[in-house]
C-alpha positions in Angstrom: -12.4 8.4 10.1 -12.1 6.0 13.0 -13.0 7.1 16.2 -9.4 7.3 18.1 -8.3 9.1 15.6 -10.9 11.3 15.5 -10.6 11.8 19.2 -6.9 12.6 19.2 -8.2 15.4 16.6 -11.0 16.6 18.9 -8.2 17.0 22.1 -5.5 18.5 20.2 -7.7 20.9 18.2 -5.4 19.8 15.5 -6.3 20.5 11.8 -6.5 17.0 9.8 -3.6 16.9 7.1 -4.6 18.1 3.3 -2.0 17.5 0.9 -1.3 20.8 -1.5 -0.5 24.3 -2.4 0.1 25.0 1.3 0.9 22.3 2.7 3.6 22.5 6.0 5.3 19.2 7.0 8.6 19.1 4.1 7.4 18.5 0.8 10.2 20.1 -1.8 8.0 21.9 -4.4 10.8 21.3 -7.3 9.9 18.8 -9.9 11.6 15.6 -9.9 14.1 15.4 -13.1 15.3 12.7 -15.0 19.1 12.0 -15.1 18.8 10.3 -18.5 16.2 11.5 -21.5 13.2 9.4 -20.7 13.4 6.1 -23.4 10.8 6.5 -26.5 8.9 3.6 -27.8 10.5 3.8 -31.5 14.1 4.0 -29.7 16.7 1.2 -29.9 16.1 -0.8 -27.2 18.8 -0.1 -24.3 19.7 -3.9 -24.0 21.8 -3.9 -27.0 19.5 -6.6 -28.8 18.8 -3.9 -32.3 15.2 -3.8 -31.7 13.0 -1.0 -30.8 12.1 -0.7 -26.9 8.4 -1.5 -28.1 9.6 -5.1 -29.4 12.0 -5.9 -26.8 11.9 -4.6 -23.2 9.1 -2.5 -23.9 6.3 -5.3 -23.3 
C-alpha cells in the first residue's frame, strides 16, 4: 500500500475495501444471465457457413 493512501486511511479511520459476502458500496448479488443459450463447441456455427463453431468461429 502506498503511503498517501495509507495516510488518508490512518485520518479517516476508514476500513480498506474487501470485496465479498458483505460487501456495502452496490454490487447486485443476482447472477448475470445469458439472453441466448450459451453456443456449444459441436453446434452449427452461428455464421451460417455449415460447420461446427469448433471449425469455424470457434478458433
Amino acid at each position: 500500500m502506498n503511503n498517501d493512501l495509507k495516510s488518508k486511511l490512518e485520518k479517516q479511520e476508514v476500513e480498506p475495501h474487501v470485496h465479498g459476502p458483505h460487501c456495502n458500496h452496490g454490487h447486485s448479488l443476482e447472477p448475470i444471465k445469458r439472453e441466448t443459450p450459451k453456443l456449444g463447441r459441436n453446434d452449427p456455427c452461428h455464421c451460417g457457413s455449415e460447420k461446427k463453431f469448433k471449425k469455424c468461429c470457434g478458433k
